[in-house]
N, C-alpha and C positions, 0 to 999 in steps of 0.2 A: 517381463518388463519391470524396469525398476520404482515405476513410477505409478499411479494412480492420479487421473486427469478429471473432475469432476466440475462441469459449464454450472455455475452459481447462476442466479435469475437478471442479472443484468447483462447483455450481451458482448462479451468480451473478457470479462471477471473467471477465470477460473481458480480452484484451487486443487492445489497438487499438493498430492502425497505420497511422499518415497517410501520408499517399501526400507524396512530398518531389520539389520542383520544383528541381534543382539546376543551374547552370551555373559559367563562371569566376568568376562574380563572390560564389557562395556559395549558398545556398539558401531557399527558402518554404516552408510548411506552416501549414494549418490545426491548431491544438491543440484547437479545439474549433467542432464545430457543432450547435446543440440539434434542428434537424431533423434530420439524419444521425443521432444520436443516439438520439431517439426512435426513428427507425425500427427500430432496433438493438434496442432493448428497455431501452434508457436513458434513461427519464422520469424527469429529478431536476430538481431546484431547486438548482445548486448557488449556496449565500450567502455562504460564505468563501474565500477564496482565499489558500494559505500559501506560502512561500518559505526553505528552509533548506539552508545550506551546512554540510558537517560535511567533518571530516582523515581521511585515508586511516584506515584499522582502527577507523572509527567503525561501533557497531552502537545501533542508536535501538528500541526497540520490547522487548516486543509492545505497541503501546499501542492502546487503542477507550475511546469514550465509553459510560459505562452510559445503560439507559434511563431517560427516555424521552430523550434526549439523542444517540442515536446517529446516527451520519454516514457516507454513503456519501463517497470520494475516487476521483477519478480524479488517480493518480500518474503525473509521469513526471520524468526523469533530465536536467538542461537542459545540466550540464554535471560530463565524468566517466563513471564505471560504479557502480554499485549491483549488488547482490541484494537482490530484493523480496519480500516475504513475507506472506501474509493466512492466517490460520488461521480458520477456520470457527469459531466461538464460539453458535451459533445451537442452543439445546438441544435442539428437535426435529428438527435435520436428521441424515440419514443418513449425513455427513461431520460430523458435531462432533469438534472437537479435529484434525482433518486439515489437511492446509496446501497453497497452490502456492507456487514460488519462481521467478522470473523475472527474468532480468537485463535493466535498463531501462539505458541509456545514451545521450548524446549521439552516439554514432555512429549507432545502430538505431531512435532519435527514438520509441518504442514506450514506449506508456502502460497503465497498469494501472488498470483500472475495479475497485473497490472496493465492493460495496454493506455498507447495515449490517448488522450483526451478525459483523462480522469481527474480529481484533486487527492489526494492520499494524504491522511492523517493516524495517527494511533495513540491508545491513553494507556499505560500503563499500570496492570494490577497486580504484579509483586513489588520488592523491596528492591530491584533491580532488573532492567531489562535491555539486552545486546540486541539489535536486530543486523543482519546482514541483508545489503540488495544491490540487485543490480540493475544496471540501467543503462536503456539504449542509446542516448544521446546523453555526452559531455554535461555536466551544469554549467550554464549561461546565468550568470549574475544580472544582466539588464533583461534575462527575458523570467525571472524569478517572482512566482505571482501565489496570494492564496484567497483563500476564501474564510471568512469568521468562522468558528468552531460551531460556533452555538447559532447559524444563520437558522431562524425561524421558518424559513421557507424548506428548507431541506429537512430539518425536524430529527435531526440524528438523536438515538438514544445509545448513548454512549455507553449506558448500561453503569454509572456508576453513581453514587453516592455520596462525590466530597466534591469539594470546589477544585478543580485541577488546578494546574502550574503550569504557564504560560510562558509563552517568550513577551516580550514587548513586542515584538514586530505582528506574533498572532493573536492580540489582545487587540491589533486594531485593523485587523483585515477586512476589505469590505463583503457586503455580503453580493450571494450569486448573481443577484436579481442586479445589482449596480454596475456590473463588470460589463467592457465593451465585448461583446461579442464576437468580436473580427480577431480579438484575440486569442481565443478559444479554438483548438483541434476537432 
């Protein structure tokens, strides 16, 4: 199998990693296979496929779609280091408001399975970093929603050491605790 499937401690959050065929000349790997996949316990559809480069001390997030509009992503790092981030947003589960945080990079070629009802954000720690992902559901602009970075209640350690770079829109997102929850997957 070309893949390695390993269940992270929030239920739903895996992270995969492709088995990497390397020599002098550089390397192969499958990003994605729907039957490996499936066998995994990953039956998506996914219909979008996104591509974004951001500058070192870039931090993107927490952003998810409301419902019914919600998207699972499987994230990964194409070129560069990140920290990844999914908090659980899903109101009856047992981890609401909890997070994992994973470093995906170009070197470790390791991808992050996202299902919905999560917020997903990343901070960048090289001088450049591409991430590729894909996603189950279209982006809906009216149903485009996040969460503040720095929500006190969720308590993310982002693991770094400088003041990030923001968008204006995630400089004033509200936090978990204010969000309606009917909005919420």
């Amino acid at each position: 199998m070309p893949f390695e499937f390993e269940k992270l401690e929030i239920e739903g959050l895996i992270l995969v990693k492709p088995k990497v065929f390397g020599d002098n000349r550089g390397f192969f790997l499958e990003s994605y296979k729907k039957s490996d996949f499936v066998a995994n316990g990953i039956d998506i559809e996914f219909n979008q496929d996104n591509h974004s480069k951001s500058s070192a001390k870039v931090l993107r997030g927490l952003h998810y779609q409301a419902k019914p509009y919600g998207q699972a992503k499987l994230v990964r790092c194409s070129r560069g280091r990140i920290f990844d981030v999914a908090v659980d947003i899903r109101p009856n589960s047992k981890t609401f408001g909890k997070y994992v945080k994973v470093e995906l990079s170009e070197e470790n070629k390791h991808m992050l399975f996202i299902p919905e009802g999560f917020a997903h954000g990343f901070v960048v720690l090289s001088d450049e970093a591409e991430l590729l992902y894909k996603a189950s559901g279209e982006y809906s602009p009216q149903a485009d929603r996040g969460i503040l970075w720095n929500d006190k209640d969720i308590n993310i350690d982002w693991g770094i050491d400088f003041e990030p770079i923001l968008s204006e829109k995630d400089k004033i997102q509200p936090y978990l605790k204010d969000i309606n929850k009917g909005e919420l997957i």
